[in-house]
Rosetta silent file (secondary structure, phi, psi, omega in degrees, C-alpha in Angstrom):
SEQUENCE: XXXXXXXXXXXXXXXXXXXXXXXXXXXXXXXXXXXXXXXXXXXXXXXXXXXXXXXXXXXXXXXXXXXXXXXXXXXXXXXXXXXXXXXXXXXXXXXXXXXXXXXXXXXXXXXXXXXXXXXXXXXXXXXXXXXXXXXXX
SCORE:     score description
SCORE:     0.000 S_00000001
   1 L     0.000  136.118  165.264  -77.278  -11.059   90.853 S_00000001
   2 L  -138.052  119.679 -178.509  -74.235  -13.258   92.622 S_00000001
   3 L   -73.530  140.245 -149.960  -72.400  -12.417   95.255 S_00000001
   4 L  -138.038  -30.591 -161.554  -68.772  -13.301   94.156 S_00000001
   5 E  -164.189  158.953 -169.656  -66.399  -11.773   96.818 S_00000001
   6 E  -142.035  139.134 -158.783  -66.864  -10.156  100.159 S_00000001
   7 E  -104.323  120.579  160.949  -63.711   -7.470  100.730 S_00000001
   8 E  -101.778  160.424  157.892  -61.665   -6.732  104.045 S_00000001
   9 E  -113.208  175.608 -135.481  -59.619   -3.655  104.319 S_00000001
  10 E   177.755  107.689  176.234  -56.459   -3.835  106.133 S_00000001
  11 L   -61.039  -48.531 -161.325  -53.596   -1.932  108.293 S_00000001
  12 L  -149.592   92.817 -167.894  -51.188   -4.858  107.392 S_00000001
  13 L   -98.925   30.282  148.790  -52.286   -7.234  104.673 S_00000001
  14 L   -91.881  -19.650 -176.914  -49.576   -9.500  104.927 S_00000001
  15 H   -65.458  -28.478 -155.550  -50.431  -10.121  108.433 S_00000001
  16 H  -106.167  -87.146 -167.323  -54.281  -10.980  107.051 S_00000001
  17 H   -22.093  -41.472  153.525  -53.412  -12.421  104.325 S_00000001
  18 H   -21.688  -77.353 -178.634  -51.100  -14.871  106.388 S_00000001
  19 H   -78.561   11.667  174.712  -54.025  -15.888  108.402 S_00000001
  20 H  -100.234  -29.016  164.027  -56.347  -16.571  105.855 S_00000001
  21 H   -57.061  -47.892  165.715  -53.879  -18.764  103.877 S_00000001
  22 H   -40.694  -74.796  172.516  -53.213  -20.427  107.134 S_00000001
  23 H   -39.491  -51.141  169.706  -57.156  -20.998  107.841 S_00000001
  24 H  -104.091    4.613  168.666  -58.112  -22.397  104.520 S_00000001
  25 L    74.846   -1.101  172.807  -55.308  -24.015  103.259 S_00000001
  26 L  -116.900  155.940  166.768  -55.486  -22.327  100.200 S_00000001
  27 L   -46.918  121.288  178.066  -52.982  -19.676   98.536 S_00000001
  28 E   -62.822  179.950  146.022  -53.824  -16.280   98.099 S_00000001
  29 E  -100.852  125.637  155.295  -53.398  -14.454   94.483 S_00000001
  30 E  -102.316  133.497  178.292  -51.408  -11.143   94.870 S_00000001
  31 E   -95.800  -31.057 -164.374  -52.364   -8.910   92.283 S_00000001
  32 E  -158.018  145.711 -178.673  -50.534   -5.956   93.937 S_00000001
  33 L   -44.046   -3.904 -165.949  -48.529   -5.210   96.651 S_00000001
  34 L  -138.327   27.307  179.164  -51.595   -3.573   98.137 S_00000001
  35 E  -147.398  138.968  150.399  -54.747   -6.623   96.799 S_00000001
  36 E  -144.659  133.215  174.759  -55.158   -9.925   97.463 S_00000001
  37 E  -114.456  129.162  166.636  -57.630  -12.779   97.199 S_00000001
  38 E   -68.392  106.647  137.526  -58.628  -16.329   98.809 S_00000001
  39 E   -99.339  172.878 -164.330  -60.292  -18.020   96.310 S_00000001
  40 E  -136.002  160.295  167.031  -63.126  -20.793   96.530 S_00000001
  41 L  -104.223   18.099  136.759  -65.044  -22.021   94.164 S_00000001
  42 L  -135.428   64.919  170.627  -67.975  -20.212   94.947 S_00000001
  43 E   172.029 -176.573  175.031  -66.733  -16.748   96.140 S_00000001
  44 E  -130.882  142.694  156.903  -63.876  -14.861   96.855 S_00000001
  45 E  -104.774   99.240  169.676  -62.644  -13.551  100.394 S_00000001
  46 E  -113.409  152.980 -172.409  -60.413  -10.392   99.041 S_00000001
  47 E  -115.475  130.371 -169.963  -58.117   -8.276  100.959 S_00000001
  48 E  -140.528  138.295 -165.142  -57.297   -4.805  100.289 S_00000001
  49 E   -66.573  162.160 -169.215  -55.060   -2.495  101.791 S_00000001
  50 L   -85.194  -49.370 -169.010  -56.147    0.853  103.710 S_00000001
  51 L   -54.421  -43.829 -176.366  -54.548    2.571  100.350 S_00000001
  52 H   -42.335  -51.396 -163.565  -57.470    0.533   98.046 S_00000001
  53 H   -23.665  -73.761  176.738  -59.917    2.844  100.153 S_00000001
  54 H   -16.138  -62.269  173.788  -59.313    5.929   97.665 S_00000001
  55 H   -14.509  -56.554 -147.745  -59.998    3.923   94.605 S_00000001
  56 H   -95.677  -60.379 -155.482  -63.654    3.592   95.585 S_00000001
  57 H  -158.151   65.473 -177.131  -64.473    6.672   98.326 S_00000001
  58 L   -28.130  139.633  176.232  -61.792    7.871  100.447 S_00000001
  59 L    79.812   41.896 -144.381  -62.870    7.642  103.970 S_00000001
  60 L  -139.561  -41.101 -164.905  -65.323    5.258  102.884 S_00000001
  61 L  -138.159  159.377 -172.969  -64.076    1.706  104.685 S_00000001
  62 L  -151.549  119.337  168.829  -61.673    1.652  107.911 S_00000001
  63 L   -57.724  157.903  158.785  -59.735   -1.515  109.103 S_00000001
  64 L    83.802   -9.220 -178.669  -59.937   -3.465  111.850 S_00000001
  65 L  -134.253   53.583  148.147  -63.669   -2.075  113.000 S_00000001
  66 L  -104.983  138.952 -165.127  -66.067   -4.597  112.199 S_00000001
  67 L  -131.179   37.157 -166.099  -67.952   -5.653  114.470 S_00000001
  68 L  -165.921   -2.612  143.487  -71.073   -7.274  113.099 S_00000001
  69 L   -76.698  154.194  162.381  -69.867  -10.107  109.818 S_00000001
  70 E  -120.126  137.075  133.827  -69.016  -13.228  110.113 S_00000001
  71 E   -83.543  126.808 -179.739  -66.785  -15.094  107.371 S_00000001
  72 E  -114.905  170.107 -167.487  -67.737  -18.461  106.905 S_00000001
  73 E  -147.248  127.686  142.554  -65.763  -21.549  105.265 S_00000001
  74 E   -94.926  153.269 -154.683  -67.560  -24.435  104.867 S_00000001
  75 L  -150.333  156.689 -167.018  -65.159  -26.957  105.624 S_00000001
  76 L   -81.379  -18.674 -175.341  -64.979  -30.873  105.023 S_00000001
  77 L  -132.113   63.511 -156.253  -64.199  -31.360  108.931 S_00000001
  78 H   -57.140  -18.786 -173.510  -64.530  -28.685  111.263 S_00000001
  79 H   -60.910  -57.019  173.687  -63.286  -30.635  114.151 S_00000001
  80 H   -45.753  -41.986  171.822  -60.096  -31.838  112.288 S_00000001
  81 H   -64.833  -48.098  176.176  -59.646  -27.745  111.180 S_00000001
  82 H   -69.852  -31.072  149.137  -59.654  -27.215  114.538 S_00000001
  83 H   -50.657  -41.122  179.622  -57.091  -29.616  115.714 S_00000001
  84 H   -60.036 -115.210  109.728  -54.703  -28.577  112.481 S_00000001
  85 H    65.204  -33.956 -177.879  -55.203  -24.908  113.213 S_00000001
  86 H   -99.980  -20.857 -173.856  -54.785  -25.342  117.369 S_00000001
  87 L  -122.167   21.745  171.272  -51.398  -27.829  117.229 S_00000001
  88 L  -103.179  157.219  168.814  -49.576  -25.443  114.012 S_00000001
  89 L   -59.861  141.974  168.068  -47.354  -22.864  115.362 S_00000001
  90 L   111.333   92.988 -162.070  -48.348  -19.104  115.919 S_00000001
  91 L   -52.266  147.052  124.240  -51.554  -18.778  118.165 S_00000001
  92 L   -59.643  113.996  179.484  -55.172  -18.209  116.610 S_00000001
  93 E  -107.392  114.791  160.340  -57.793  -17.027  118.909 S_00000001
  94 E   -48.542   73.612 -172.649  -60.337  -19.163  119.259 S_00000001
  95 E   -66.346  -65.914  151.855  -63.313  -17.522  120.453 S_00000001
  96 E  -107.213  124.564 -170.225  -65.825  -20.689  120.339 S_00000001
  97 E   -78.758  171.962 -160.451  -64.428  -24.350  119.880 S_00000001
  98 E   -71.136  158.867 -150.077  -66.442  -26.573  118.009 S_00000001
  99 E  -151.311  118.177  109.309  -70.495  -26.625  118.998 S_00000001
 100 E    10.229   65.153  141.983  -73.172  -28.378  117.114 S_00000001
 101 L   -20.440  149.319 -177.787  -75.936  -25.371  116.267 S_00000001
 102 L   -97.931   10.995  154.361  -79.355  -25.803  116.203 S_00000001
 103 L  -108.168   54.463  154.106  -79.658  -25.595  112.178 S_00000001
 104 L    73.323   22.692  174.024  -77.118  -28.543  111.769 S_00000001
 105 E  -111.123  116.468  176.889  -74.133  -26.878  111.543 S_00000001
 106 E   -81.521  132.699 -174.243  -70.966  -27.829  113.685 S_00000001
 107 E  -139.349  173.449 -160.605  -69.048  -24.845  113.799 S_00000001
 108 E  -143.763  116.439  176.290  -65.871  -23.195  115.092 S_00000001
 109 E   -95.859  121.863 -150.828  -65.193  -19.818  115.786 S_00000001
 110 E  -141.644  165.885  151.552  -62.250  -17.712  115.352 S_00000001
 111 E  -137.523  167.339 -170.874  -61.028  -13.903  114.775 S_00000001
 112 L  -100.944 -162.197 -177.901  -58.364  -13.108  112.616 S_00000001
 113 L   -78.999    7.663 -176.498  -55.942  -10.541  113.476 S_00000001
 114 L  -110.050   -0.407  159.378  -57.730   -7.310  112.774 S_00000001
 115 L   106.911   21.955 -158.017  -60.639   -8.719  114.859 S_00000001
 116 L  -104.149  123.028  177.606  -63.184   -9.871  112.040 S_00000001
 117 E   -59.698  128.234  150.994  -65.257  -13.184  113.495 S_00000001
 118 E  -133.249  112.015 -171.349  -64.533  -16.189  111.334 S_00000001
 119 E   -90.798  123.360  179.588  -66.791  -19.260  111.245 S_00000001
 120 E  -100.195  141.948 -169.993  -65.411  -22.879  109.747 S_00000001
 121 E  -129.142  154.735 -170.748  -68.383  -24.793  109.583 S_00000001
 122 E  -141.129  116.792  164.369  -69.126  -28.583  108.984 S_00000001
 123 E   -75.942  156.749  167.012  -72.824  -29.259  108.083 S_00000001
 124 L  -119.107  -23.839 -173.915  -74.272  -32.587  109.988 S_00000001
 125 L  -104.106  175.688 -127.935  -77.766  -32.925  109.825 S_00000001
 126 L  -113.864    2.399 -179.109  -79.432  -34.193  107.449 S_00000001
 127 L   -92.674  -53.384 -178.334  -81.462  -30.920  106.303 S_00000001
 128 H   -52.622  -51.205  163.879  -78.065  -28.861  106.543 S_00000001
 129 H   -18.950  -53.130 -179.334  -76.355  -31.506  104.363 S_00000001
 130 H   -42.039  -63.057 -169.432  -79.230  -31.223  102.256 S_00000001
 131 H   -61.084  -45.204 -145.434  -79.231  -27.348  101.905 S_00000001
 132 H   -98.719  -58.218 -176.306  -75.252  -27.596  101.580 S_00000001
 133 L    79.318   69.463 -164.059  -75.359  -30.711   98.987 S_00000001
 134 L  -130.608  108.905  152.102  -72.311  -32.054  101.784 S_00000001
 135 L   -20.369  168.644  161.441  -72.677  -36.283  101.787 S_00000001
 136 L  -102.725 -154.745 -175.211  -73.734  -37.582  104.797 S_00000001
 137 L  -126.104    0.000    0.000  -71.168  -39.614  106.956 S_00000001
C-alpha cells in the first residue's frame, strides 16, 4: 500500500488553491472547476470542492474543520521559505516561525485559509538527513 494523495475539501477552492500554489511554488492541475491538485513527486496534496463530497458520501467530509493534520512540505530551506513567503504580498499566518525540533527537523508553521496547520520543514541533523536522504550542508 502507498499513500499517494491526502484530500482537503473546500468552501472556496480558488482561495486554497491560491495558497498552496503560493506555499510550494508549484502549479496546481485543474481537472475541474470543482478538483485540483499540488503535485510532488512523492504524493499529491488535492483539493476538492464541498460539491466533490456527494461523489463519495454526502455529508461525509466538511470544510474548514480540521483540527488535528498537519501538511508537511519538505522543503530545501525552510528559513529562506519563510523569508519568500513573509516579504510576498497578501499576509500568511504564521503560527510558529522557524524552530529547530528535537528529531532534526527545522520547521515552520503556517495555516492556510480554511484553518488546516501546514508544516515546511528543512531536515538538519544528521539522522533526519539520513531518514530524509536530504545532503548535509
Amino acid at each position: 500500500m502507498n499513500l499517494v494523495s491526502i484530500r482537503l475539501i473546500t468552501a472556496d477552492l480558488d482561495r486554497l488553491v491560491a495558497f498552496y500554489e503560493r506555499v510550494t511554488g508549484v502549479d496546481a492541475v485543474r481537472y475541474t472547476p470543482d478538483f485540483a491538485e499540488i503535485p510532488t513527486p512523492v504524493g499529491t496534496l488535492a483539493i476538492g470542492s464541498v460539491r466533490t463530497v456527494a461523489l463519495f458520501a454526502d455529508g461525509s467530509a466538511e470544510p474548514a474543520a480540521n483540527r488535528s493534520a498537519i501538511v508537511e512540505f519538505l522543503v530545501e530551506d525552510v528559513d529562506a521559505s519563510y523569508e519568500r513567503l513573509r516579504s510576498a504580498d497578501g499576509a500568511i499566518e504564521v503560527v510558529a516561525a522557524p524552530a529547530t525540533m528535537p528529531w532534526g527537523n527545522r520547521s515552520l508553521l503556517l495555516r492556510d485559509p480554511d484553518g488546516s496547520l501546514v508544516n515546511l520543514f528543512t531536515p538538519v541533523s544528521d539522522a533526519a538527513r539520513a531518514k530524509f536522504a536530504v545532503a548535509g550542508s
